[in-house]
mmCIF entry with sequence, helices, sheets and N, C-alpha, C, O atoms, coordinates in Angstrom:
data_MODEL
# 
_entry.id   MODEL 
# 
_entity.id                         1 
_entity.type                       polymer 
_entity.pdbx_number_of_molecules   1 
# 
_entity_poly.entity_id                      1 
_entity_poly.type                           'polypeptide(L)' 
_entity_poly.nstd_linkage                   no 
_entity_poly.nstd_monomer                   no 
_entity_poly.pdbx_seq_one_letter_code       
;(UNK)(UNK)(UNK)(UNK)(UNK)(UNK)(UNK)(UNK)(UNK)(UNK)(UNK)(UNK)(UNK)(UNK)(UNK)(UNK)
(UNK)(UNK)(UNK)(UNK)(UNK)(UNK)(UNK)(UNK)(UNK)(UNK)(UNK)(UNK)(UNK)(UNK)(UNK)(UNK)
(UNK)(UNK)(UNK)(UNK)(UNK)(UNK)(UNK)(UNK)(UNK)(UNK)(UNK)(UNK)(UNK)(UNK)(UNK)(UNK)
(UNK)(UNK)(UNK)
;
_entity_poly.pdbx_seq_one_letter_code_can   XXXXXXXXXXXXXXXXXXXXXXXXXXXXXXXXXXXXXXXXXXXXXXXXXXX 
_entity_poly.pdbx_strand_id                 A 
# 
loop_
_entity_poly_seq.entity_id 
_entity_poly_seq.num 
_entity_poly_seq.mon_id 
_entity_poly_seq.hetero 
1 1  UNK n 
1 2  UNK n 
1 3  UNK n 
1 4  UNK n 
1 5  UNK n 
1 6  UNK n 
1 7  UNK n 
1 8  UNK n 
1 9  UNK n 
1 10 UNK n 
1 11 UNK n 
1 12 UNK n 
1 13 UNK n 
1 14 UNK n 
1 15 UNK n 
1 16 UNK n 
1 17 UNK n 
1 18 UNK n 
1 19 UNK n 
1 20 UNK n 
1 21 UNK n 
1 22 UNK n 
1 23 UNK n 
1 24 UNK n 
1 25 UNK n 
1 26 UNK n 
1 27 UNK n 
1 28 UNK n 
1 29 UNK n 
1 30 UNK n 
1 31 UNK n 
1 32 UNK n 
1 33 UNK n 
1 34 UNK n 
1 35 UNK n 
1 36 UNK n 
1 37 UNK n 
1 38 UNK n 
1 39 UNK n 
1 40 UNK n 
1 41 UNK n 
1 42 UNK n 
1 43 UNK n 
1 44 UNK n 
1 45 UNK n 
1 46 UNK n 
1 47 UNK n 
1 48 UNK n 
1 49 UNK n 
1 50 UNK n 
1 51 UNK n 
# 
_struct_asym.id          A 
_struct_asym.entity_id   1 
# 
loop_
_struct_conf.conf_type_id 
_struct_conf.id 
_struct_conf.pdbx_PDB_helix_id 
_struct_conf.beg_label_comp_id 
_struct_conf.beg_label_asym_id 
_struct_conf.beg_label_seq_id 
_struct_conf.pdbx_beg_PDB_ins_code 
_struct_conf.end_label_comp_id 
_struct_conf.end_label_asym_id 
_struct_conf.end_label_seq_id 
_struct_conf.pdbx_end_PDB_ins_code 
_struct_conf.beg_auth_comp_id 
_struct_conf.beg_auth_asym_id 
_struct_conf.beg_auth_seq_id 
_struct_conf.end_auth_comp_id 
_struct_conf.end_auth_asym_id 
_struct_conf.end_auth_seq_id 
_struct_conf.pdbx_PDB_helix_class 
_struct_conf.details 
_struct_conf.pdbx_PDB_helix_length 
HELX_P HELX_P1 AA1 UNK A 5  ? UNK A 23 ? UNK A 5  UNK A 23 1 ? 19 
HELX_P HELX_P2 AA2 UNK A 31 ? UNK A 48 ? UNK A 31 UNK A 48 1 ? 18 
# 
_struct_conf_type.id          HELX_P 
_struct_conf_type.criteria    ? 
_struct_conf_type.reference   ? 
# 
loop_
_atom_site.group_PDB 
_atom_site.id 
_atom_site.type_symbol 
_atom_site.label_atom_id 
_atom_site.label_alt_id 
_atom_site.label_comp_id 
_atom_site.label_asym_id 
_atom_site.label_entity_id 
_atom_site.label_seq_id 
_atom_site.pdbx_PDB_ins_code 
_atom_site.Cartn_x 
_atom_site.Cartn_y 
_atom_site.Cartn_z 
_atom_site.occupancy 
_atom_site.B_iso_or_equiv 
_atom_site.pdbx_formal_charge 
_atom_site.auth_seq_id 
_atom_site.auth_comp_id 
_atom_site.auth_asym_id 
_atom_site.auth_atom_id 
_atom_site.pdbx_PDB_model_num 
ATOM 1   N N  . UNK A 1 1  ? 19.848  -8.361 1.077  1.00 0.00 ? 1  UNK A N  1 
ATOM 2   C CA . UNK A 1 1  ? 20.030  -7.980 2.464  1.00 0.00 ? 1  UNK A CA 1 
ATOM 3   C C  . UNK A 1 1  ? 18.876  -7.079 2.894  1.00 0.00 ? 1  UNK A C  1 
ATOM 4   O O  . UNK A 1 1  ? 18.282  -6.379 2.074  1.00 0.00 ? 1  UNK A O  1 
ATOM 5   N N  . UNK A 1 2  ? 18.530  -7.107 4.348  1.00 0.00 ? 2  UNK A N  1 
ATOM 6   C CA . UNK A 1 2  ? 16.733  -6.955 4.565  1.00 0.00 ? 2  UNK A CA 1 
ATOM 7   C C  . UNK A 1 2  ? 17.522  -5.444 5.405  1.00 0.00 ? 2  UNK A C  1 
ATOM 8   O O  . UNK A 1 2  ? 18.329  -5.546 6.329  1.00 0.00 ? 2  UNK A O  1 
ATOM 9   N N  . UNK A 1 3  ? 17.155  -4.425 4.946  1.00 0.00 ? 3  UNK A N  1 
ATOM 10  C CA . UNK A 1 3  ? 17.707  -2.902 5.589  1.00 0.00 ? 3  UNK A CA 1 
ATOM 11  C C  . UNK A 1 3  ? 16.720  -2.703 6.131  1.00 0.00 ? 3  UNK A C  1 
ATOM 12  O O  . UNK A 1 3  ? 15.862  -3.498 5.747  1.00 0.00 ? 3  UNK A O  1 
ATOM 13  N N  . UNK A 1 4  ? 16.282  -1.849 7.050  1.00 0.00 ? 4  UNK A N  1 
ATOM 14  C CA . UNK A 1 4  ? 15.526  -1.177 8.137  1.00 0.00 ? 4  UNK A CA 1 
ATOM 15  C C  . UNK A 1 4  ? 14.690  -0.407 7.309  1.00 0.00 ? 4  UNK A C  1 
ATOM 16  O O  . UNK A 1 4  ? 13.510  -0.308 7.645  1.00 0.00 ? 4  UNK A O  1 
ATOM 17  N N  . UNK A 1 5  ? 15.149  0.252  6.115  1.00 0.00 ? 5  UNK A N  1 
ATOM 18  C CA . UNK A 1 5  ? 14.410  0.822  5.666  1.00 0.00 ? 5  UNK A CA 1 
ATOM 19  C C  . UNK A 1 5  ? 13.580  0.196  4.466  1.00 0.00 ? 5  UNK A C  1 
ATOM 20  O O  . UNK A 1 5  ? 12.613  0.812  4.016  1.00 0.00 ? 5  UNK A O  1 
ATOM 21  N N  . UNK A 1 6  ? 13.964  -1.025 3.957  1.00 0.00 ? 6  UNK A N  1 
ATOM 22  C CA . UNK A 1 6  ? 13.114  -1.569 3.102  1.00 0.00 ? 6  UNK A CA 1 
ATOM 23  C C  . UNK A 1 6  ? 11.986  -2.813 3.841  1.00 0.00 ? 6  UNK A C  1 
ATOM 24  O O  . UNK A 1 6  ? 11.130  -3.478 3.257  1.00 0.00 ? 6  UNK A O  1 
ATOM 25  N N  . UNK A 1 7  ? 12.426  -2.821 5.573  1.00 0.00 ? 7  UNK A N  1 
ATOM 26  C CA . UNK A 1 7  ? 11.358  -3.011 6.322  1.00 0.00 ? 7  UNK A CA 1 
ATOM 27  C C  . UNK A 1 7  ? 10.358  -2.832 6.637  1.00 0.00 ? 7  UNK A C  1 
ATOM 28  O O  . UNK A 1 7  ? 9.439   -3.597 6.931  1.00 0.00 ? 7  UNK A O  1 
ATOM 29  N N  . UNK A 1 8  ? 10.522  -0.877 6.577  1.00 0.00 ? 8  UNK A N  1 
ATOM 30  C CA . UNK A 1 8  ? 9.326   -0.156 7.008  1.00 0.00 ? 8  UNK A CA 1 
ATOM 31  C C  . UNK A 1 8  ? 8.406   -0.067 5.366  1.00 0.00 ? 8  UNK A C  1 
ATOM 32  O O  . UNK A 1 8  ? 7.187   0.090  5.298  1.00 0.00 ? 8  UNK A O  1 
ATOM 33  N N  . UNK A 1 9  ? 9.172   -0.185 4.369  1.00 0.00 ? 9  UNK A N  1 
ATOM 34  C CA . UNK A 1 9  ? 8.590   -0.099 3.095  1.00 0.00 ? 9  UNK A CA 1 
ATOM 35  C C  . UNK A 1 9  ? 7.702   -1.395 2.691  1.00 0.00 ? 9  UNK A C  1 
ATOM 36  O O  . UNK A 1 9  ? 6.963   -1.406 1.707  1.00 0.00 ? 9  UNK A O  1 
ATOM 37  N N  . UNK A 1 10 ? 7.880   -2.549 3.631  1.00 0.00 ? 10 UNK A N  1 
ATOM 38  C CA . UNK A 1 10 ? 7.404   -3.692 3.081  1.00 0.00 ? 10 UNK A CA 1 
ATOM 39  C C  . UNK A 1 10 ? 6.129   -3.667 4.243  1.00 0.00 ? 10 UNK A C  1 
ATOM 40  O O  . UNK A 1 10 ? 5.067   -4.225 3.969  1.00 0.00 ? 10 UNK A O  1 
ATOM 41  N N  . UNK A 1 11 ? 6.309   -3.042 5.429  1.00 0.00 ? 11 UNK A N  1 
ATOM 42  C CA . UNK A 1 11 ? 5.334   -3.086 6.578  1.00 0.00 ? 11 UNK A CA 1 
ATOM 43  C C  . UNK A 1 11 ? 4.486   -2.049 6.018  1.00 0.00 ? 11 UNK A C  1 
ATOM 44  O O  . UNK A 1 11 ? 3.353   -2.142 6.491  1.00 0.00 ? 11 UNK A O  1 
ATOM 45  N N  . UNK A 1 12 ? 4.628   -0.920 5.034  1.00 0.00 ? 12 UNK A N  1 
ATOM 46  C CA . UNK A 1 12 ? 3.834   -0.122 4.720  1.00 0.00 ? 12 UNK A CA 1 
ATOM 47  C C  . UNK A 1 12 ? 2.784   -0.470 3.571  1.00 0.00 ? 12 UNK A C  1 
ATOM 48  O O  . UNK A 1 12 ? 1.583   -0.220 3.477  1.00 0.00 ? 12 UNK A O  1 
ATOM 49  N N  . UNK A 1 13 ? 3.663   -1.131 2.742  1.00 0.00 ? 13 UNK A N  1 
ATOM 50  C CA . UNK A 1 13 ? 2.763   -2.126 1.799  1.00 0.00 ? 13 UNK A CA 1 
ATOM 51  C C  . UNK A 1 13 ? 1.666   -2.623 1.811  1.00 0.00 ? 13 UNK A C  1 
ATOM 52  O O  . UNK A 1 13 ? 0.653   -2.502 1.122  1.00 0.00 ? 13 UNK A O  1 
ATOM 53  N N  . UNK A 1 14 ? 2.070   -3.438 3.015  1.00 0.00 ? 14 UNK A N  1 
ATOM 54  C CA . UNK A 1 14 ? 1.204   -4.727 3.742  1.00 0.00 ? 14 UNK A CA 1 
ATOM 55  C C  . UNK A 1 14 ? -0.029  -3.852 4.537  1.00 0.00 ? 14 UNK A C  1 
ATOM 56  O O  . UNK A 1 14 ? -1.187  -4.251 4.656  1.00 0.00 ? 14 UNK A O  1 
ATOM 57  N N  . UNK A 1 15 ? 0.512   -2.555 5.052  1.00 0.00 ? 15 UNK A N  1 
ATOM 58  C CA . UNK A 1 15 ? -0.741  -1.927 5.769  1.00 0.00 ? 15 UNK A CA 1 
ATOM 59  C C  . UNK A 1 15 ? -1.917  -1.522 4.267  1.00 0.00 ? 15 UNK A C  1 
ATOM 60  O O  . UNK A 1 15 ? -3.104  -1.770 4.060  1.00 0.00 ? 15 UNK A O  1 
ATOM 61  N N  . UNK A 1 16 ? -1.064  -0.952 3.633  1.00 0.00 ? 16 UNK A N  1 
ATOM 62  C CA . UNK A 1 16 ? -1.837  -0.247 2.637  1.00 0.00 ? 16 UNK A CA 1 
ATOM 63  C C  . UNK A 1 16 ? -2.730  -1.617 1.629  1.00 0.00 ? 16 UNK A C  1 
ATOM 64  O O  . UNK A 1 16 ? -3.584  -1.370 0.777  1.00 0.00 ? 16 UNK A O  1 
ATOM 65  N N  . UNK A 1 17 ? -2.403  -2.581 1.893  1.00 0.00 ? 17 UNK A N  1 
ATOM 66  C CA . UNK A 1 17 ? -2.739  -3.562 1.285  1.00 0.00 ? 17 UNK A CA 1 
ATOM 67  C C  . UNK A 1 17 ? -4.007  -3.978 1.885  1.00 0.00 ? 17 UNK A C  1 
ATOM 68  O O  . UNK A 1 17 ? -4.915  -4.541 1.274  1.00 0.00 ? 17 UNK A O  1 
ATOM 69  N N  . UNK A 1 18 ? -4.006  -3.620 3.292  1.00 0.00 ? 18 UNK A N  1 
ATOM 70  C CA . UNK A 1 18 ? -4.911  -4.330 4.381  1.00 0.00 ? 18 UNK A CA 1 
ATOM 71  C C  . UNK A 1 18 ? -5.940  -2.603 3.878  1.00 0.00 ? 18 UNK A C  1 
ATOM 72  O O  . UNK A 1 18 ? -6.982  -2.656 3.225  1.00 0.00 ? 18 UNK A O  1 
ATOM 73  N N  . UNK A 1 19 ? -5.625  -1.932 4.127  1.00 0.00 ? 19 UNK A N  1 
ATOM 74  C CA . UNK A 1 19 ? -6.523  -1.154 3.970  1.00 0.00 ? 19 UNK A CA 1 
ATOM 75  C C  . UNK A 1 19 ? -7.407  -1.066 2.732  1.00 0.00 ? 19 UNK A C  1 
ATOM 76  O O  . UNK A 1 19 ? -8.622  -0.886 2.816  1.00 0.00 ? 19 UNK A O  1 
ATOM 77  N N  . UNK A 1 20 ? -6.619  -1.225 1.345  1.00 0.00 ? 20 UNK A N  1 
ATOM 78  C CA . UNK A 1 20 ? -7.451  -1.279 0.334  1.00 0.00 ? 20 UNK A CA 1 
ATOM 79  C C  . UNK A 1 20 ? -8.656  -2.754 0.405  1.00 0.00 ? 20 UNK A C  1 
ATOM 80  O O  . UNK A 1 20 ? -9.802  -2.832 -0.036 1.00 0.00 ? 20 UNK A O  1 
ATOM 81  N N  . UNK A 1 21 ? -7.971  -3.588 1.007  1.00 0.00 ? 21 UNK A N  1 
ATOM 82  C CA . UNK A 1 21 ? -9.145  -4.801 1.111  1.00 0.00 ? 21 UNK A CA 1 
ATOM 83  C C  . UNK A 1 21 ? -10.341 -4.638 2.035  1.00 0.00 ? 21 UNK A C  1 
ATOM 84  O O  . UNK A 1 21 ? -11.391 -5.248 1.831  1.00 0.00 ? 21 UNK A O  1 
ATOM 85  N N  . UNK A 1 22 ? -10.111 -3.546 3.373  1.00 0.00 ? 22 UNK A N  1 
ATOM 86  C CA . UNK A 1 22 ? -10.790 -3.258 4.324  1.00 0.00 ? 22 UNK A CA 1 
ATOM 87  C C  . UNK A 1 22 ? -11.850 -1.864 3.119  1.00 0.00 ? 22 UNK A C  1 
ATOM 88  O O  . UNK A 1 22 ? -13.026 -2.103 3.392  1.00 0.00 ? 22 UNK A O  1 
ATOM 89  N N  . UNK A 1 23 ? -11.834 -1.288 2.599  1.00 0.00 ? 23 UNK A N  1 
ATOM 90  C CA . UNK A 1 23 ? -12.075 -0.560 1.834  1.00 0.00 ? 23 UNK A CA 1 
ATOM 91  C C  . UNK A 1 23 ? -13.256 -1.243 0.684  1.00 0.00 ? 23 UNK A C  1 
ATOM 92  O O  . UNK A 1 23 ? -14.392 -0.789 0.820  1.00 0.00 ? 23 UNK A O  1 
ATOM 93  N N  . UNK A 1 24 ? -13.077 -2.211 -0.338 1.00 0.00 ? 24 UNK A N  1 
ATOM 94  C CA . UNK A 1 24 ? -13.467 -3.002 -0.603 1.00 0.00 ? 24 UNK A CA 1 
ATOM 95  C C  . UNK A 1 24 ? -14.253 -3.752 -0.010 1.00 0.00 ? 24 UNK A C  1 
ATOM 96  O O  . UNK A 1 24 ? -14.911 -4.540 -0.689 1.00 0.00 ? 24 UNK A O  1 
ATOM 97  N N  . UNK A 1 25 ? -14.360 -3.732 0.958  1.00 0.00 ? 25 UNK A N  1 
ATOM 98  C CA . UNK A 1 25 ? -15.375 -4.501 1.938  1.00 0.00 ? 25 UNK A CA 1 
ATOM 99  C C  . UNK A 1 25 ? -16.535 -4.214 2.298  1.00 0.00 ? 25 UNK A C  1 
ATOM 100 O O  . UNK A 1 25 ? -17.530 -4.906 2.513  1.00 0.00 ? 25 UNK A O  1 
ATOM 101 N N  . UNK A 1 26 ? -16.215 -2.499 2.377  1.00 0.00 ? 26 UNK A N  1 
ATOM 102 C CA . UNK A 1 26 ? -17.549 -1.530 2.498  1.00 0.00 ? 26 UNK A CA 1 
ATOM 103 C C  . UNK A 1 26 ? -18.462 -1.933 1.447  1.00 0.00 ? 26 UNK A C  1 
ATOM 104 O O  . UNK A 1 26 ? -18.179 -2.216 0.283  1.00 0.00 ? 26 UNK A O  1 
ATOM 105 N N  . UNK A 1 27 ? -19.950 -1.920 2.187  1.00 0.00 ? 27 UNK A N  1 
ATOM 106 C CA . UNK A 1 27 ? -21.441 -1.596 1.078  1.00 0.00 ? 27 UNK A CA 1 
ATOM 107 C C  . UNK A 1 27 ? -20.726 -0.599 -0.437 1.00 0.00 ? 27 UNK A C  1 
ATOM 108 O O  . UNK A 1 27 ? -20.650 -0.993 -1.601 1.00 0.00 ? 27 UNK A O  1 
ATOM 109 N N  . UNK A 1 28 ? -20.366 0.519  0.039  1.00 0.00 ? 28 UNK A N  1 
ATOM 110 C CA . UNK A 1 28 ? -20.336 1.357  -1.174 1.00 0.00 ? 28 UNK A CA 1 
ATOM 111 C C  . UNK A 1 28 ? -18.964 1.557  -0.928 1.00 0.00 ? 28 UNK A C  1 
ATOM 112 O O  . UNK A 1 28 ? -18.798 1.966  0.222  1.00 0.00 ? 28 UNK A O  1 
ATOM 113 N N  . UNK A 1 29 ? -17.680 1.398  -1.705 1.00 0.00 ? 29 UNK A N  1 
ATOM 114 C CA . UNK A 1 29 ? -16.496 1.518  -1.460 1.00 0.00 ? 29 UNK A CA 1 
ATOM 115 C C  . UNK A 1 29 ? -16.138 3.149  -2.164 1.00 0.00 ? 29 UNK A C  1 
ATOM 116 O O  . UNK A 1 29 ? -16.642 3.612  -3.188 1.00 0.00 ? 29 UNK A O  1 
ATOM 117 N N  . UNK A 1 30 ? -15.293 3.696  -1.414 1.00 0.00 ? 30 UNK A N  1 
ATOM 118 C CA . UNK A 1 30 ? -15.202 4.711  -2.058 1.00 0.00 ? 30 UNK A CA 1 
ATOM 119 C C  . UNK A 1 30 ? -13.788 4.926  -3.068 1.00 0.00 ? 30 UNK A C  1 
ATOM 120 O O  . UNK A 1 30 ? -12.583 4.795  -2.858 1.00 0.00 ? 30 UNK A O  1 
ATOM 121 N N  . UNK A 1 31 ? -14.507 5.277  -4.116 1.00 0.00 ? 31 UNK A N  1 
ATOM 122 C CA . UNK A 1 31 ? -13.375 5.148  -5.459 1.00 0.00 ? 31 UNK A CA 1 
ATOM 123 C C  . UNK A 1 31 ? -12.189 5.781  -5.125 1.00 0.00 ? 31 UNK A C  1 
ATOM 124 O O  . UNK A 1 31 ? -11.129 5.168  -5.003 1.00 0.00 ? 31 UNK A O  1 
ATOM 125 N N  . UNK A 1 32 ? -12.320 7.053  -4.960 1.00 0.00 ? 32 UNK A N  1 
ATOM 126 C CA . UNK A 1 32 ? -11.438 8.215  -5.056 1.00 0.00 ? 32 UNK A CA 1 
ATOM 127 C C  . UNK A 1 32 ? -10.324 7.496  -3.665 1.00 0.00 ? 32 UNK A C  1 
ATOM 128 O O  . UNK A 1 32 ? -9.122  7.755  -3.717 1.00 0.00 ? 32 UNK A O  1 
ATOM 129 N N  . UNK A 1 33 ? -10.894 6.591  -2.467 1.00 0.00 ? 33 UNK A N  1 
ATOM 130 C CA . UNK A 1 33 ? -10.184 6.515  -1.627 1.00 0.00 ? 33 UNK A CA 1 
ATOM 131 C C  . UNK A 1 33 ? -9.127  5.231  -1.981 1.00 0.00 ? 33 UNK A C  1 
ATOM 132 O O  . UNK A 1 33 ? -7.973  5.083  -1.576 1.00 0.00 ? 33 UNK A O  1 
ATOM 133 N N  . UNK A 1 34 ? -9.968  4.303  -2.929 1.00 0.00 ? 34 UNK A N  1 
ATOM 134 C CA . UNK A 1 34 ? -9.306  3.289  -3.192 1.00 0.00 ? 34 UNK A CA 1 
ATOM 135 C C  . UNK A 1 34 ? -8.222  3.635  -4.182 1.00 0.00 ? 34 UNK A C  1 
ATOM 136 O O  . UNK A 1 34 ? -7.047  3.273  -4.135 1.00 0.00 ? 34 UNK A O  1 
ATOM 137 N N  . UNK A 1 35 ? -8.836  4.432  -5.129 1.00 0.00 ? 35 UNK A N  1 
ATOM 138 C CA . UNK A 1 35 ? -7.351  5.234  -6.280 1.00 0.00 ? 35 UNK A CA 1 
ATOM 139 C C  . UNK A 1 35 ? -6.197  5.482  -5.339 1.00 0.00 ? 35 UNK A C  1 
ATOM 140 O O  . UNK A 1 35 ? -5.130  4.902  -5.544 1.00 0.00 ? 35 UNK A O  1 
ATOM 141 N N  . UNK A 1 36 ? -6.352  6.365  -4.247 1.00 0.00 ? 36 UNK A N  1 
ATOM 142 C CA . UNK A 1 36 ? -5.136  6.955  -3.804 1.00 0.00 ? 36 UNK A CA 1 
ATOM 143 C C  . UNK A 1 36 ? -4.775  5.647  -2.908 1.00 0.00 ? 36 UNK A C  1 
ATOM 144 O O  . UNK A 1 36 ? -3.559  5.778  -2.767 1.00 0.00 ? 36 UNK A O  1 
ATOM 145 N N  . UNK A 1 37 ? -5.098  4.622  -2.316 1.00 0.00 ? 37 UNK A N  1 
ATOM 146 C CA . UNK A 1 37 ? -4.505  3.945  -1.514 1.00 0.00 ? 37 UNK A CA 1 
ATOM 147 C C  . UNK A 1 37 ? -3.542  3.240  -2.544 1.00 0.00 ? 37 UNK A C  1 
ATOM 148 O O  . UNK A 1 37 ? -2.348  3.011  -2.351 1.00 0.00 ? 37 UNK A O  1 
ATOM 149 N N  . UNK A 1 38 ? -4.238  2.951  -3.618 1.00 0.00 ? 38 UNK A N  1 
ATOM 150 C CA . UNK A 1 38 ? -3.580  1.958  -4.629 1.00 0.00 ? 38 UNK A CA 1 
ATOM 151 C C  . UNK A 1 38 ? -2.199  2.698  -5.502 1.00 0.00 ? 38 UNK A C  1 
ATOM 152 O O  . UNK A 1 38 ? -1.117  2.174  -5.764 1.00 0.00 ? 38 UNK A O  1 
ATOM 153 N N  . UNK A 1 39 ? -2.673  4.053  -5.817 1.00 0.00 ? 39 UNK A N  1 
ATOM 154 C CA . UNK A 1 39 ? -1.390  5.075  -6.009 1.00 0.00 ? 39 UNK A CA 1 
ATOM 155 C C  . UNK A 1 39 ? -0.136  5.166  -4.668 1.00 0.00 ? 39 UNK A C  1 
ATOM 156 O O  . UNK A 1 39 ? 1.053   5.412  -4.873 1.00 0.00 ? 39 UNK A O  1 
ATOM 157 N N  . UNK A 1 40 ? -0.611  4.963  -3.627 1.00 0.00 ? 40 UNK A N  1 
ATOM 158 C CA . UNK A 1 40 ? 0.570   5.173  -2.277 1.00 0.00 ? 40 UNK A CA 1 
ATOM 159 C C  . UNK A 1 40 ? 1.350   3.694  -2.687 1.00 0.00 ? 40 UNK A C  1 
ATOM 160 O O  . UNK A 1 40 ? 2.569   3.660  -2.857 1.00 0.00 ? 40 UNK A O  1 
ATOM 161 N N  . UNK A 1 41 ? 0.669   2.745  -2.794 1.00 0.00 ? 41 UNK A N  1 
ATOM 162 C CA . UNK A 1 41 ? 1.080   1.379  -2.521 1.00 0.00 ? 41 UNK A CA 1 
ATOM 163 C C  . UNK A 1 41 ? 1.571   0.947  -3.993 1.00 0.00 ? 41 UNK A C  1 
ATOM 164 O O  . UNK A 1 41 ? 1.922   -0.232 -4.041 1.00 0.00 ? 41 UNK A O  1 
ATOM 165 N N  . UNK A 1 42 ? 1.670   1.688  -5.255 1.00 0.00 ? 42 UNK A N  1 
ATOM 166 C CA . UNK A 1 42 ? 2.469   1.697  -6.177 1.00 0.00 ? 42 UNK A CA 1 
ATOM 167 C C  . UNK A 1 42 ? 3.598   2.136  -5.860 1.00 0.00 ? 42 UNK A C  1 
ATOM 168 O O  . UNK A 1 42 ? 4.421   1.230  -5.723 1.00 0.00 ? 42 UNK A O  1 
ATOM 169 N N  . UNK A 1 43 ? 4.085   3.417  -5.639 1.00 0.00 ? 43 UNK A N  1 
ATOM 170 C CA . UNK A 1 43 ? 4.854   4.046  -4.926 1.00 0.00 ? 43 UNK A CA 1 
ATOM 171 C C  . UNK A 1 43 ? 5.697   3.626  -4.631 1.00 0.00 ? 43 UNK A C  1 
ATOM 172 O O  . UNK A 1 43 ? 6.840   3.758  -5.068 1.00 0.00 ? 43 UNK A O  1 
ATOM 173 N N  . UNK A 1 44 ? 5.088   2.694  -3.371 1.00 0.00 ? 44 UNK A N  1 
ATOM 174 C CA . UNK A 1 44 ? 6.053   2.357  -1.967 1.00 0.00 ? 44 UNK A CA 1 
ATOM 175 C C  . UNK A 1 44 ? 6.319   1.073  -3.131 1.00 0.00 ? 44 UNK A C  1 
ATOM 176 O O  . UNK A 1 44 ? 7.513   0.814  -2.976 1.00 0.00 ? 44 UNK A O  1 
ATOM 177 N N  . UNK A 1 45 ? 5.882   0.330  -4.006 1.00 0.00 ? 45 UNK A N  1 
ATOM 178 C CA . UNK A 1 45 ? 6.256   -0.646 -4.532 1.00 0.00 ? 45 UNK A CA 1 
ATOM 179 C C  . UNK A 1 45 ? 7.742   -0.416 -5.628 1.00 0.00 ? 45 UNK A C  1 
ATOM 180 O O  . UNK A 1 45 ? 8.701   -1.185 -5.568 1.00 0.00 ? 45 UNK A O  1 
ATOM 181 N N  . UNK A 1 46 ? 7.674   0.829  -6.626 1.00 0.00 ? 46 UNK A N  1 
ATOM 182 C CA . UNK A 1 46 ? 8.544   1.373  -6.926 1.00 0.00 ? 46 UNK A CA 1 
ATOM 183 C C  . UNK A 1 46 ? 9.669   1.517  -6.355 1.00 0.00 ? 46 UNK A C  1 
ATOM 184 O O  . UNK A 1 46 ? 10.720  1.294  -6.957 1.00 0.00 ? 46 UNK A O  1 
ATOM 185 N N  . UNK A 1 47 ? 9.619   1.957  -4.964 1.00 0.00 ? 47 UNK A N  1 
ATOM 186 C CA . UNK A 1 47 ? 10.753  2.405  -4.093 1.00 0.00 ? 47 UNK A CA 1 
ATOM 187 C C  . UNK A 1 47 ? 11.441  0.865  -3.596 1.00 0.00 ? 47 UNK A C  1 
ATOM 188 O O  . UNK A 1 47 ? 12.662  0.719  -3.660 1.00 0.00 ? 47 UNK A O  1 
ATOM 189 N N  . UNK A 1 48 ? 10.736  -0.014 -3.207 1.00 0.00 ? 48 UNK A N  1 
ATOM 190 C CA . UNK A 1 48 ? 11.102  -1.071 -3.315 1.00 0.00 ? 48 UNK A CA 1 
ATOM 191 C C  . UNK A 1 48 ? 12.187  -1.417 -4.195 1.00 0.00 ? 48 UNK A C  1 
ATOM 192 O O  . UNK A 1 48 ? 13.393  -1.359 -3.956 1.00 0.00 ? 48 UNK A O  1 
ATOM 193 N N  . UNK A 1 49 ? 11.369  -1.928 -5.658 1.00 0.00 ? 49 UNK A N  1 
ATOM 194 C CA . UNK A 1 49 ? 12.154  -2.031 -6.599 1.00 0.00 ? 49 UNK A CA 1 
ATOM 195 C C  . UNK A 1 49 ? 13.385  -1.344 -7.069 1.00 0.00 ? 49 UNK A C  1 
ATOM 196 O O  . UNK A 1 49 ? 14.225  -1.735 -7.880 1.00 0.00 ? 49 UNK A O  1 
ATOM 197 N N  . UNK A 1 50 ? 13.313  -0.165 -6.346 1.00 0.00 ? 50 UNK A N  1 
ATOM 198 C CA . UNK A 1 50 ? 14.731  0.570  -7.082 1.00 0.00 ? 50 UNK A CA 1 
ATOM 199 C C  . UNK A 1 50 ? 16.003  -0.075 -6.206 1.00 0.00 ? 50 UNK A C  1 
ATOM 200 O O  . UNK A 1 50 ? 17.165  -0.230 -6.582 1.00 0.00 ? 50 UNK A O  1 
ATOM 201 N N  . UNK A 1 51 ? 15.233  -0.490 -4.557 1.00 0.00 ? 51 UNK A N  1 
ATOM 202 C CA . UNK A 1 51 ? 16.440  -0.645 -3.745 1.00 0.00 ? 51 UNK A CA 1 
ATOM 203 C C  . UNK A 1 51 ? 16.958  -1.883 -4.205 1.00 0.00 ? 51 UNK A C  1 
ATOM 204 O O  . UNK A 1 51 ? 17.999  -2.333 -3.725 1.00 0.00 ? 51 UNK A O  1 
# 
């Protein structure tokens, strides 16, 4: 069953997903920014999984 809140968790994903690829895209990507996008979007993946 699709809850409101595992909506905003799957729309947050998908942003953070778009961002690490937008990131990656850059000439020189920056590490430290891609670590933490990829740490948020573990996270939100975890939280997922528990629901």
């Amino acid at each position: 069953m699709q809850t409101p809140h595992l909506t905003a968790l799957e729309t947050k994903h998908a942003t953070l997903d778009r961002r690490i690829a937008a990131e990656r895209q850059r000439p020189l990507p920056n590490q430290a920014v891609l670590g933490e996008l990829k740490r948020q979007k573990l996270r939100v993946k975890e939280e997922m999984a528990s629901l």
